[in-house]
N, C-alpha and C positions, 0 to 999 in steps of 0.2 A: 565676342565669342569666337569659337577656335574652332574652322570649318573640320567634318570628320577626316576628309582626305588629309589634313596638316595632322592629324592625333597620330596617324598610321607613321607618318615619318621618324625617324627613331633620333634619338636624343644624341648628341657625341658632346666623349669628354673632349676637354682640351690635353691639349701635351703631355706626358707623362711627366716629359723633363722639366716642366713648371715644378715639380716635385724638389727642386732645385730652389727655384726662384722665390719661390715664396718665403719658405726659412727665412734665404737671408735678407732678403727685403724686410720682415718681420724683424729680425736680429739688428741689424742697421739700424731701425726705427726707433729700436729702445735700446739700442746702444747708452746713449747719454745717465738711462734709469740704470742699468746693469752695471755702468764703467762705477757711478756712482753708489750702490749698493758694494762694489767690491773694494773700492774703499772706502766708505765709514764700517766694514763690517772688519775690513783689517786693521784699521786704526785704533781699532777699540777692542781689539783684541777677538771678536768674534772669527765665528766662520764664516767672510764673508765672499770667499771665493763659493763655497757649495751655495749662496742663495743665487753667484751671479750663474753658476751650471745649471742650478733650477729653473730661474728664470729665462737662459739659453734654451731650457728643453722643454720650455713652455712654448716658446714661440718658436719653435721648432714645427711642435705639432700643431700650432692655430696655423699655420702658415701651408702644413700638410692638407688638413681639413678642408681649405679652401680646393685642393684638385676632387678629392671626394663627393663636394657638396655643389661643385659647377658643373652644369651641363650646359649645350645650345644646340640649335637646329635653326636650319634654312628654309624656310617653305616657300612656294613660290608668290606668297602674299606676306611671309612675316619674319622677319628674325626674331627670335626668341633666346632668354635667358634666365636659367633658372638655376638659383642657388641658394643657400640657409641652410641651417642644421635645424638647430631650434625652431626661427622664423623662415617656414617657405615662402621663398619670393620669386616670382615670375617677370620678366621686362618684358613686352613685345611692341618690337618697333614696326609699323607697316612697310614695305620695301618701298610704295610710294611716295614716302616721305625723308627715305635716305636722301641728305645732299650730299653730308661728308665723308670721307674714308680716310682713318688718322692713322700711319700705321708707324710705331716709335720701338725702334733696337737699343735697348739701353748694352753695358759693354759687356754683361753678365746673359744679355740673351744674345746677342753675336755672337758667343762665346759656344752656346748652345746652339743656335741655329734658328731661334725662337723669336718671334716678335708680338706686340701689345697693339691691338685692333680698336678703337676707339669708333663706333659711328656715328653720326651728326645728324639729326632732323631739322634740328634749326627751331626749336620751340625749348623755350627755357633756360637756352644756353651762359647767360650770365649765370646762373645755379645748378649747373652742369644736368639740369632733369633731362634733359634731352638728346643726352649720351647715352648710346650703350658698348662697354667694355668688354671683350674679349681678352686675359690675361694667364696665358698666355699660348700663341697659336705657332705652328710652324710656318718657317720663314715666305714656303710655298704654299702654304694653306692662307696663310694672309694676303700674299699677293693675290692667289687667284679670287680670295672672297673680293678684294677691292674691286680689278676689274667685274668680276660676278653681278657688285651692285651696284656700280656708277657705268659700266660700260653697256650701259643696255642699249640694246636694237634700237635702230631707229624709230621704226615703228610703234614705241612706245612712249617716245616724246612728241609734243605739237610737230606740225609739218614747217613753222615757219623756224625752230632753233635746230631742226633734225641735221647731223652732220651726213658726208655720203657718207654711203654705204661701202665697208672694206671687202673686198672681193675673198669669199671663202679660199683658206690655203696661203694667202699671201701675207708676208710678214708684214707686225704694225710697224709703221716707221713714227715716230715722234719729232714734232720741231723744235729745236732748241732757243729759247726766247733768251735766257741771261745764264752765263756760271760764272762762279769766283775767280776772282782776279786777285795773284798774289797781294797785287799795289795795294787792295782795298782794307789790308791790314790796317794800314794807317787811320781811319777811321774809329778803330777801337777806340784808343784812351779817351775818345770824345763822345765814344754814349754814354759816358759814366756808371752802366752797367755795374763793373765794380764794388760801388756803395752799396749794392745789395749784399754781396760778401762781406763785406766788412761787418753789416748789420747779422748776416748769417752766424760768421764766425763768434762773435760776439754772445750772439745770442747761444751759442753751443760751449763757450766755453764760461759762461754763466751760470749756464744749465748744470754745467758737469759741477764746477765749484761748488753750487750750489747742492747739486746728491752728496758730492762727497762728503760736506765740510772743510773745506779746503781753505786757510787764514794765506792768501795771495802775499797779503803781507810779510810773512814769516819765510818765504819764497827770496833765497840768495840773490839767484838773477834780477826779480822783478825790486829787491830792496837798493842792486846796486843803481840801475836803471833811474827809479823811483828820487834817489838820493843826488847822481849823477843831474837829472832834470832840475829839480829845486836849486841846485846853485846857479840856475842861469835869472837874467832877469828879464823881468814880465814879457816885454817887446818879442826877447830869442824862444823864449816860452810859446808864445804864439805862434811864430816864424819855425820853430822846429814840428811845432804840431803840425802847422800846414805843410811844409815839405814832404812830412813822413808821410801824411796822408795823400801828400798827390801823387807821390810815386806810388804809394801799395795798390790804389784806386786806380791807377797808368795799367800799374802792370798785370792788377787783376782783370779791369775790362779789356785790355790787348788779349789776354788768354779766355777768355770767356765768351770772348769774339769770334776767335780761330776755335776752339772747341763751340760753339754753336752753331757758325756756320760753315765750317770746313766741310768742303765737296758740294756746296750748293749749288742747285740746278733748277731752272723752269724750261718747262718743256709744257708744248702743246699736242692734245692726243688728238688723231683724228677722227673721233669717235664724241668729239666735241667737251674736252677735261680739260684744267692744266693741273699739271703733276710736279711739285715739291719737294724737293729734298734735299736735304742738309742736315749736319754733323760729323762731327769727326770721330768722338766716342760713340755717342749717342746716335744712330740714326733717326730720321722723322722723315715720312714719306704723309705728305699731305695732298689729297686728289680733291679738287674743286671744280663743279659740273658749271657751265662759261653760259648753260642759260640760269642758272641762278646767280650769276652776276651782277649787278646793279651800277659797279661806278671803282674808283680806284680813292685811294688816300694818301697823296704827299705828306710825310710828316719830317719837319725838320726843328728839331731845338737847336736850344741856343750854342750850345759848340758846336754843332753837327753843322749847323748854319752857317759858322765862322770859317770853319774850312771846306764851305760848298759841297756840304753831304745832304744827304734825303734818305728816308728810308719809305719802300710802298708798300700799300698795305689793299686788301680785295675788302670791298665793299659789297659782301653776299650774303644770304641766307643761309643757316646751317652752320655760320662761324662765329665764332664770339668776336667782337675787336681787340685787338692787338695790343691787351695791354702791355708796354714797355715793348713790344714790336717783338722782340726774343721767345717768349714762348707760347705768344698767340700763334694760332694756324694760319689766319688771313695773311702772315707774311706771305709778299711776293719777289720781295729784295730788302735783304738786309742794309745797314748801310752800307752806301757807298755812294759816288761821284751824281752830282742831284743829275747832271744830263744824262746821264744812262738810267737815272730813276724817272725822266721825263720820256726818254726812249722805247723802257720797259713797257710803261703808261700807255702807252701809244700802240703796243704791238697788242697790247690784253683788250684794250676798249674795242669793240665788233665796229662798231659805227665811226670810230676814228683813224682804226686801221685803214675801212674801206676809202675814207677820204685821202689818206696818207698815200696811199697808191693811185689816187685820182688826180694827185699834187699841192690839194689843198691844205690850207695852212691852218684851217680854223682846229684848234684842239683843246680839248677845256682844261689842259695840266699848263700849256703854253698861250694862253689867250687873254689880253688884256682883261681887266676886271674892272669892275666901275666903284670909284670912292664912294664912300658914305657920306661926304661932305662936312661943313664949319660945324654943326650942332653933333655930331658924332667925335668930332676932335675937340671939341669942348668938352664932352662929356667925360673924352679921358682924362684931361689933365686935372678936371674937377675931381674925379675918380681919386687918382692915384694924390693927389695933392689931399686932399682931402683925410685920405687913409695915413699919409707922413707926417700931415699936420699935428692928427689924435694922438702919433705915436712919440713926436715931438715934447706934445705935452704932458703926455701921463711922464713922461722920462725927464724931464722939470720941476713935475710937481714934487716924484719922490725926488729928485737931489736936492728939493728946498725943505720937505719935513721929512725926507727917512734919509739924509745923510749919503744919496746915490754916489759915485764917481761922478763927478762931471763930465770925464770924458764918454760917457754914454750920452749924454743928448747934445754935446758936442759934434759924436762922431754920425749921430743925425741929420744934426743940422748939417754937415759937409757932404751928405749922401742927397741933398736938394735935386744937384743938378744931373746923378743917377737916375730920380723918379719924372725926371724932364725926357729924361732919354727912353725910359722904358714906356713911357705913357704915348709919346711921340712914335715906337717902335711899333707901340698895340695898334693905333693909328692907322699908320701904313700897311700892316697886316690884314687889317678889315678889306674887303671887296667882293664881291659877285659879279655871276654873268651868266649867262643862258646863248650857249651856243652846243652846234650839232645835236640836239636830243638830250643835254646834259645840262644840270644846276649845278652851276660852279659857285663853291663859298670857300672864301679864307677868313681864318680868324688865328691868335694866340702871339705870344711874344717869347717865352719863356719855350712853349714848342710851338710852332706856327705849325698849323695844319692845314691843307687842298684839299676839296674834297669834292670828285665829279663826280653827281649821282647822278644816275639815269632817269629822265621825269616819265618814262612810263611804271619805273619801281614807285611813285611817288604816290602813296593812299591817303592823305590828307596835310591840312593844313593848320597850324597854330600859330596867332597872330597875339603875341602876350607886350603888355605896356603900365609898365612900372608909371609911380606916380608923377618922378622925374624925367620918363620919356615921352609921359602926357605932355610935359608941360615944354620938352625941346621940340613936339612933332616927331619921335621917332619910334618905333616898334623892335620886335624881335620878331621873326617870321622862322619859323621853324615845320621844315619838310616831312612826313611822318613817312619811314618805310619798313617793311619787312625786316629790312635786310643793316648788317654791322650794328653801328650804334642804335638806332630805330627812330633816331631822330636826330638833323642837321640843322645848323642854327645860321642865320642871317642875320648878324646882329646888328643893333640899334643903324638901320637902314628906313629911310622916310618913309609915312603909311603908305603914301599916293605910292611909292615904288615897291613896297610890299606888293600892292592888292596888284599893283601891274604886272609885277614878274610872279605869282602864285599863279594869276588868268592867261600869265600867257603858257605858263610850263607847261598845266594842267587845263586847257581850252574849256569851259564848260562846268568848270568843277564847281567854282565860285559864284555863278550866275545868280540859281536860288536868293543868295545871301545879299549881292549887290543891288538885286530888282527890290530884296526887301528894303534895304537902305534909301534907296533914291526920293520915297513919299518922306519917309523921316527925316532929309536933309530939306529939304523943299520946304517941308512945315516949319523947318527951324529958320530958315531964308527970310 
């Protein structure tokens, strides 16, 4: 319910100038339905320019509606949101439960002045329920909401994460932890970012063919192209596809790179925040509160790898994880150079800074890790051998009754000593370790991933054992927390070093469970 004092506080619209934004955001949307209604409507003799102005001056006005029909207020217990025409709908977020503050300039609100307020609870965030959207606010009206609701007094967080107190009147000064480095271009053509474009584009000019009626075929260029291709043979067929596509894929993730993260910055606020931001058209201002922090995530795939990149990522409450690292918030460093991604790591963890200035060397991004041992490196190769072998065969069976190529389970069988290498790569990837306050787990080959959680973030435990890692001795031990994924895995690591590293992160946690165990091993003795 909605205290009387909050009913008295009065409603405000957003921006006028969203009056702007929304159209064409609207218009953009169904561009592909409009381009396509103007031509089948011309091609067939119709009028089919008046349905695509119709349709323009539909979404004209749905797009207007939305300044009409959105309001919000501040109270000093709730942000609230309410909008519908038809269906009134009300959001209210508790302010206690703000983590995040998302604040994104696409180049049509720069243009205006205007930016898009995203806030974060941290509850439901894979399904985005736990957003609430401000669209669209002025550039100053956003800033100050952010500080307003992450920069709270001290006095209102625990005593032991309260930052000092800024002395009234004096400017805030910010510490600047990472900005971009021209150098760090280089890294683009290796997140293959890209393949999303390609898939985009694709998928858009499908779409359009697809409204229009559009016979591709019948299309000069794409027949001479089309014609020009067929005279080659199979081999330069292959060999031209690939070329063409590594360069489009080079050159769309190089530009995809530099427009996402041109002008990126992290900075620490002394009010206890780090602050976010990057873009070059697009701005994105993301503020993340340092006690809902939990741990950092090294993530390096396989070319990022190859030429010793990392990208990091914040392991907190209030943000989803980082899918593809690009348009999650958790980012903290795009790619670049993995020791400045281990350096980064080092200045954001509370507890490893403090050692880092102590001299000490223990750090859970840089700290040995402990193999999983022979029955864990069995398992891969049984793994992957296993899965080449099936694939080997079914690609056999048809070239013996459905007439296959041969050179498909040929060019299997010559990829053997590929799945020796990736199975061996998984291998090596595997480790843990529990140093300074933190569970350290690697796992992956394809992207290998680090990932320091903090074991006071750590709310339980899951010990799960497939019926082939009954029978190696090995388990999966997986950390439950609040916070990024909700769950880290330690995989196929021995029971006895399961139960021992869960009792040591967590002192006390486990006890219950092992006191029940001890009479039922005894019995079975």
């Amino acid at each position: 319910m909605i205290d009387v004092a909050d009913a008295t506080l009065a409603w405000r619209r957003l921006s006028p100038r969203m009056l702007v934004i929304h159209p064409v955001q609207e218009v953009v949307r169904a561009a592909p339905a409009l381009l396509g209604l103007l031509i089948a409507g011309t091609s067939s003799g119709g009028q089919g320019h008046w349905w695509s102005l119709a349709g323009v001056g539909l979404m004209v006005v749905l797009g207007m509606l939305r300044w009409f029909t959105t309001t919000y207020r501040i109270t000093p217990e709730h942000v609230q949101v309410r909008r519908g025409l038809v269906t009134r709908k009300v959001v209210t977020v508790p302010r206690d439960r703000v983590r995040t503050v998302d604040v994104t300039s696409h180049v049509l609100h720069r243009v205006l002045g205007l930016a898009r307020v995203e806030v974060g609870t941290g509850t439901s965030e894979r399904r985005h329920e736990g957003r609430l959207k401000l669209d669209a606010l002025s550039a100053a009206e956003a800033a100050r909401l952010r500080v307003e609701l992450l920069h709270r007094a001290p006095a209102a967080a625990p005593a032991a994460s309260a930052a000092p107190a800024v002395p009234s009147g004096m400017p805030v000064v910010e510490a600047e932890l990472a900005r971009m480095r021209p150098e760090w271009v280089r890294f683009g053509p290796f997140t293959m970012s890209g393949l999303v474009t390609v898939g985009v584009v694709a998928g858009f000019v499908s779409r359009l063919v697809s409204e229009g009626n559009v016979d591709l075929g019948k299309v000069g260029p794409v027949q001479e192209t089309w014609r020009w291709f067929r005279e080659m043979s199979l081999p330069l067929e292959i060999a031209t596809v690939v070329l063409v596509l590594v360069v489009f894929v080079s050159v769309a993730s190089t530009l995809g790179y530099v427009l996402a993260f041109g002008h990126f910055r992290l900075t620490r606020h002394p009010e206890g925040t780090l602050h976010v931001t990057r873009g070059l058209l697009t701005r994105r201002a993301t503020t993340i509160e340092e006690r809902r922090l939990r741990g950092v995530e090294v993530t390096e795939p396989l070319l990022l790898r190859a030429v010793r990149g990392a990208r990091l990522s914040a392991v907190t409450t209030g943000l989803r994880a980082a899918q593809g690292a690009q348009r999650g918030g958790s980012l903290l460093l795009p790619p670049a150079p993995r020791a400045e991604a281990v350096s980064v790591a080092r200045l954001v963890l509370p507890r490893v800074s403090g050692a880092a200035s102590a001299g000490s060397d223990a750090s859970p991004v840089t700290t040995p890790l402990i193999p999983h041992g022979p029955a864990a490196l069995r398992r891969r190769f049984t793994r992957a051998y296993g899965v080449h072998a099936l694939v080997l065969a079914v690609l056999l069976a048809l070239w013996w009754w459905a007439g296959l190529p041969s050179w498909t389970w040929l060019t299997a069988a010559a990829l053997l000593p590929l799945t020796a290498l990736l199975a061996a790569d998984r291998y090596h990837s595997l480790g843990h370790a529990l140093t300074s306050g933190y569970l350290v787990t690697r796992w992956g080959s394809f992207s290998r991933r680090r990932v320091a959680l903090e074991c006071d973030g750590v709310i339980g435990w899951n010990i799960e054992r497939s019926f082939f890692q009954r029978r190696a001795g090995l388990a999966t031990l997986t950390a439950t927390t609040a916070a990024g994924r909700q769950g880290y895995h330690v995989l196929d690591v021995e029971l006895a070093e399961a139960l021992r590293l869960a009792a040591a992160a967590t002192p006390g946690l486990l006890d219950p469970f092992l006191t029940e165990m001890r009479p039922v091993s005894s019995v079975g003795q």
